[in-house]
KOLRO-269469 format. One line per field, with one value per atom (N, C-alpha, C): residue number from 1; residue in one letter; atom name; x, y, z. Coordinates in steps of 0.1 Angstrom, whole numbers, always signed. Example, Ala and Ser with C-alpha at 12.3 -4.5 7.8 and 13.67 -1.06 7.14 Angstrom:
2
num	c(1,1,1,2,2,2) $
residuo	c(A,A,A,S,S,S) $
atomo	c(N,CA,C,N,CA,C) $
px	c(+132,+123,+132,+128,+137,+129) $
py	c(-57,-45,-33,-22,-11,+0) $
pz	c(+78,+78,+78,+71,+71,+79) $
//
This chain:
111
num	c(1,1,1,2,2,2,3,3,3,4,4,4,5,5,5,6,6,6,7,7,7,8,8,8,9,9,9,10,10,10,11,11,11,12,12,12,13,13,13,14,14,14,15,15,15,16,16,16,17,17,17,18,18,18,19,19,19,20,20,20,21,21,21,22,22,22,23,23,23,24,24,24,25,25,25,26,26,26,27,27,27,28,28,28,29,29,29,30,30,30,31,31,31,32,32,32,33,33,33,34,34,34,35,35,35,36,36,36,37,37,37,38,38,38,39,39,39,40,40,40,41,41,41,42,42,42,43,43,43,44,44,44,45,45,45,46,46,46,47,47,47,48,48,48,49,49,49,50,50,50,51,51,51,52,52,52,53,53,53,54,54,54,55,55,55,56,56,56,57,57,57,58,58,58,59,59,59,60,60,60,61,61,61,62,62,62,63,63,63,64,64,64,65,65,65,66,66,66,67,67,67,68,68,68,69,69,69,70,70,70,71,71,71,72,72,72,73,73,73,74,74,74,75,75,75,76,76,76,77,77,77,78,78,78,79,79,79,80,80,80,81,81,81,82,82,82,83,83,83,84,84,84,85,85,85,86,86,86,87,87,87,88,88,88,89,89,89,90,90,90,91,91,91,92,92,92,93,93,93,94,94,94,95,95,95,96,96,96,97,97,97,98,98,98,99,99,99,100,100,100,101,101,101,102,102,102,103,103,103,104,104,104,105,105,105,106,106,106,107,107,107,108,108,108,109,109,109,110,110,110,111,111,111) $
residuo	c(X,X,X,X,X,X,X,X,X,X,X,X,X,X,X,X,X,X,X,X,X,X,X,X,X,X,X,X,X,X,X,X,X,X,X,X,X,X,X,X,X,X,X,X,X,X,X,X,X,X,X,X,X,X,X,X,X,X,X,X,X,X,X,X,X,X,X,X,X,X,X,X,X,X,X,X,X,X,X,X,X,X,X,X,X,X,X,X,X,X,X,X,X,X,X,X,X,X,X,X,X,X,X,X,X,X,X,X,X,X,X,X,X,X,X,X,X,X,X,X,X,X,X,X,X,X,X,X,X,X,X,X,X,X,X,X,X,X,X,X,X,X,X,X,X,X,X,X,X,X,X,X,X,X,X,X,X,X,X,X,X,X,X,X,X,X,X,X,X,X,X,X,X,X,X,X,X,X,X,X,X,X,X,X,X,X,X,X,X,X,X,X,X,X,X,X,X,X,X,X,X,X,X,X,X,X,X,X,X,X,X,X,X,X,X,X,X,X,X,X,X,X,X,X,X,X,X,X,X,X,X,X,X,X,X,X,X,X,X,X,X,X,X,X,X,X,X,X,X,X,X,X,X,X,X,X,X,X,X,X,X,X,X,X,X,X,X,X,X,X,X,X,X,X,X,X,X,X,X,X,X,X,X,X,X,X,X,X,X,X,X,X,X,X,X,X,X,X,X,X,X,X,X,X,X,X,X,X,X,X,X,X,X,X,X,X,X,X,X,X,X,X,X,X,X,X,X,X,X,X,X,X,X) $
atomo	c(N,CA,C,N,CA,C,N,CA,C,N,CA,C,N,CA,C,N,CA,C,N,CA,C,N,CA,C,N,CA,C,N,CA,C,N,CA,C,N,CA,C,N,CA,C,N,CA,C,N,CA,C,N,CA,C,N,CA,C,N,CA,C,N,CA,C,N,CA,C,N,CA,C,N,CA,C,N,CA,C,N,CA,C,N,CA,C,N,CA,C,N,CA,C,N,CA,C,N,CA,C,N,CA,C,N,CA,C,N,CA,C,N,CA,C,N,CA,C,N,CA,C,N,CA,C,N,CA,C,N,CA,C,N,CA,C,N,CA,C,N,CA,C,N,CA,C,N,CA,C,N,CA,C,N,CA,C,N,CA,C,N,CA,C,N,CA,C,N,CA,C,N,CA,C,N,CA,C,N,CA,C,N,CA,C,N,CA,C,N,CA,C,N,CA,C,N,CA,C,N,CA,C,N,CA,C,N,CA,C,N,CA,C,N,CA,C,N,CA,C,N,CA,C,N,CA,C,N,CA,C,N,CA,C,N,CA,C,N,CA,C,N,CA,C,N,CA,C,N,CA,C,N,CA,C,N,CA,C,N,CA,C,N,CA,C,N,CA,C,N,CA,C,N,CA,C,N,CA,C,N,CA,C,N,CA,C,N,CA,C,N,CA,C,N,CA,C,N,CA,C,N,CA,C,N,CA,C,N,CA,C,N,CA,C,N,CA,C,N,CA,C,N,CA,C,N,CA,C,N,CA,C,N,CA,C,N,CA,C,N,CA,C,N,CA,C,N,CA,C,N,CA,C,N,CA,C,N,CA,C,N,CA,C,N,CA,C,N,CA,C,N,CA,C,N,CA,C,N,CA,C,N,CA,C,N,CA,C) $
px	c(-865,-857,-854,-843,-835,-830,-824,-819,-809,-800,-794,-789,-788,-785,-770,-764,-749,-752,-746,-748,-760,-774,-786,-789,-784,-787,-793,-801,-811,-805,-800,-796,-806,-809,-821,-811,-816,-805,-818,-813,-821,-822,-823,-830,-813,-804,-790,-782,-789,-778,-769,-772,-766,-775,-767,-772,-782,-793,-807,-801,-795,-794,-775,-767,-758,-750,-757,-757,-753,-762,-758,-752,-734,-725,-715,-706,-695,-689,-673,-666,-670,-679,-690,-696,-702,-714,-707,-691,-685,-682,-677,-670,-680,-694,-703,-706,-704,-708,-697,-685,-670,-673,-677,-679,-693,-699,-712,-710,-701,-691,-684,-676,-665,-650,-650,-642,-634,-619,-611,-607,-611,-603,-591,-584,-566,-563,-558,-555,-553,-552,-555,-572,-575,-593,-596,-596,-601,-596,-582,-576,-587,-590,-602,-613,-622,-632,-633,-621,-622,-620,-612,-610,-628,-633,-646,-652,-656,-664,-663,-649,-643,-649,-646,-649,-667,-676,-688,-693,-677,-686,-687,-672,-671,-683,-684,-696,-707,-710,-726,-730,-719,-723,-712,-717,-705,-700,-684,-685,-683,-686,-685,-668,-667,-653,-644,-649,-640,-629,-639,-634,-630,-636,-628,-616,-610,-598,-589,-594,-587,-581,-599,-594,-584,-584,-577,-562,-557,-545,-544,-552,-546,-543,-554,-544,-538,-538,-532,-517,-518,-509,-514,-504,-506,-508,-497,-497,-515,-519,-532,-546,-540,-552,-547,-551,-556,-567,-572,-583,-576,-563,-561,-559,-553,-552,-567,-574,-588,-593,-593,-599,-594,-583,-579,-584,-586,-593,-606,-612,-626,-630,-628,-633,-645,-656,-670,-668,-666,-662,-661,-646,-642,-651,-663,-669,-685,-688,-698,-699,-688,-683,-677,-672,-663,-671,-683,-689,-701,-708,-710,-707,-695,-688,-687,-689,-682,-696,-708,-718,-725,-721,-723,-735,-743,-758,-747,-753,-750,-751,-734,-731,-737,-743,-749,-740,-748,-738,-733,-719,-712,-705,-707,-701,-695) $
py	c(-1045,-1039,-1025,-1020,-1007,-1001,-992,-985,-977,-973,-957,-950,-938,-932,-927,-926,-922,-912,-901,-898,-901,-898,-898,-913,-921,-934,-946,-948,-953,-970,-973,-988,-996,-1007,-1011,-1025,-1025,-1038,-1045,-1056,-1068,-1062,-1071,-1067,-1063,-1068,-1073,-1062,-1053,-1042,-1047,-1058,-1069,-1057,-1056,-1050,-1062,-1060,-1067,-1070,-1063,-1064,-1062,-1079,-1081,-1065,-1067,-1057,-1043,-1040,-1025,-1024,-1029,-1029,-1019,-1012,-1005,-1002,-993,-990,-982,-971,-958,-965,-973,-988,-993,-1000,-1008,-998,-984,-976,-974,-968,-961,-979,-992,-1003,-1002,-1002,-1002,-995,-982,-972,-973,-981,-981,-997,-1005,-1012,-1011,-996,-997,-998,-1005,-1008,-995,-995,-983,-992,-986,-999,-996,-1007,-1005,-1012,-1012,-1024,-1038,-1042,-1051,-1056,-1046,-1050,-1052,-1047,-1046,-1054,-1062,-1074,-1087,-1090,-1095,-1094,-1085,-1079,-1083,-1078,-1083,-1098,-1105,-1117,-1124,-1121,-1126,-1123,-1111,-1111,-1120,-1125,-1133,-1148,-1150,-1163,-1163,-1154,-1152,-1157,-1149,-1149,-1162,-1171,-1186,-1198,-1190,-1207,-1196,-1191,-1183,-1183,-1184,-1182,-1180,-1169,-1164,-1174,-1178,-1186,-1187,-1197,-1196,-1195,-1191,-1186,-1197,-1211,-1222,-1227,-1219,-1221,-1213,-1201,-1184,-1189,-1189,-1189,-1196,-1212,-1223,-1213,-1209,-1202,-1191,-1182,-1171,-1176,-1182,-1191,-1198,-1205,-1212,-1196,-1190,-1180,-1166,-1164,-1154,-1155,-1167,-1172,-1173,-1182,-1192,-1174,-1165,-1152,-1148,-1150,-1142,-1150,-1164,-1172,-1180,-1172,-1177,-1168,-1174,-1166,-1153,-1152,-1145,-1132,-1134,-1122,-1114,-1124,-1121,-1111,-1117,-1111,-1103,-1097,-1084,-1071,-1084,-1073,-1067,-1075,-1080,-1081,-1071,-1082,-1082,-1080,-1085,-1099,-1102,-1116,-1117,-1119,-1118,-1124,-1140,-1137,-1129,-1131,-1119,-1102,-1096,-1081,-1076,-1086,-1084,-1089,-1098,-1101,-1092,-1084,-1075,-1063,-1058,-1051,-1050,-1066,-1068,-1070,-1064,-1066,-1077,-1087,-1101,-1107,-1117,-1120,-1125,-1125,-1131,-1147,-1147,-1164,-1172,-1186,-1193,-1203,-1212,-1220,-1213,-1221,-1211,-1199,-1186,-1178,-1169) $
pz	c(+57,+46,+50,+50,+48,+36,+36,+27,+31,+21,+23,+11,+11,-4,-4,-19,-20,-31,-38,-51,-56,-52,-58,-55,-57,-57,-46,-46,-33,-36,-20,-20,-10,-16,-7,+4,+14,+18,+28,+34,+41,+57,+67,+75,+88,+81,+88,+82,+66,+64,+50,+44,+35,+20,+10,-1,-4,-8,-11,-29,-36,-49,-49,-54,-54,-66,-77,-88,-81,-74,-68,-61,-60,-57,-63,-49,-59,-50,-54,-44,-33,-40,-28,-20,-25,-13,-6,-13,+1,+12,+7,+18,+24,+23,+29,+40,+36,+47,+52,+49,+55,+72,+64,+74,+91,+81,+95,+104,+98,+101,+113,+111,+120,+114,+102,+93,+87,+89,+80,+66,+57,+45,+43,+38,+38,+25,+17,+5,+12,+24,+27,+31,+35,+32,+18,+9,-3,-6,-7,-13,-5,+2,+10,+2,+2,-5,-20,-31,-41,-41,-28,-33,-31,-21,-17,-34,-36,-46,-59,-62,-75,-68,-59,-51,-56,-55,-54,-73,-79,-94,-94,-89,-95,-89,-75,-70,-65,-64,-68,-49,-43,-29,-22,-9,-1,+12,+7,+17,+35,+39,+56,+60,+70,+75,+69,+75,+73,+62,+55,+33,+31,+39,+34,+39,+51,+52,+46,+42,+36,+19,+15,+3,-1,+11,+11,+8,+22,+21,+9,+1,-15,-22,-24,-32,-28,-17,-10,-1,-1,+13,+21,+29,+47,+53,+50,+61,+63,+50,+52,+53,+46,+51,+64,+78,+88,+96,+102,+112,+119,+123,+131,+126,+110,+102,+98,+92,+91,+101,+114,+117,+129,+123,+123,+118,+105,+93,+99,+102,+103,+116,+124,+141,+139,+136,+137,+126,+123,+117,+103,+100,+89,+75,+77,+67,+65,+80,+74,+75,+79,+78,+66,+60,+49,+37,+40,+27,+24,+43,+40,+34,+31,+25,+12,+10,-5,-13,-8,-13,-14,-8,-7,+2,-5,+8,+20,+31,+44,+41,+47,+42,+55,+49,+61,+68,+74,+81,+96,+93,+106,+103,+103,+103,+116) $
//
């Protein structure tokens, strides 16, 4: 386990850098993972980001690339749900960089 602090606030995370507590999520926590990432955010990250996190409220788990993209594309569009836009976004891999981001446990499976 790790940590890092923003504004007084101590974030504890897993052994991968994944927020340990979904709750202690916010825009300062995504940018501060954005950032050790590698990641610049753009309204196109964060459109990603918030869509991951709504996906998270509805089935209680972050999904593997396969679904992210299928998902993105149902409600985003074909432009953005494919791999190649993703992971533009995302070159460390669009679902586990971005779900790191989005405060999200590390999705299993194939990511």
């Amino acid at each position: 386990m790790g940590s890092f602090e923003l504004g007084g606030k101590v974030y504890q995370t897993d052994e991968d850098g994944y927020l340990a507590n979904i709750d202690d999520w916010n825009m300062e926590a995504a940018g501060y993972l954005a950032k050790e990432e590698g990641v610049d955010m753009t309204d196109a990250h964060w459109e990603v980001v918030n869509f991951l996190r709504e996906y998270y409220e509805e089935y209680k788990i972050a999904p593997m690339i396969k679904i992210l993209v299928k998902a993105v594309g149902k409600k985003l569009g074909a432009e953005k749900g494919n791999t190649k836009y993703l992971y533009e976004l995302y070159p460390g891999g669009p679902a586990k960089q971005a779900c790191k981001i989005a405060g999200l446990p590390k999705p299993t499976g194939c990511v």
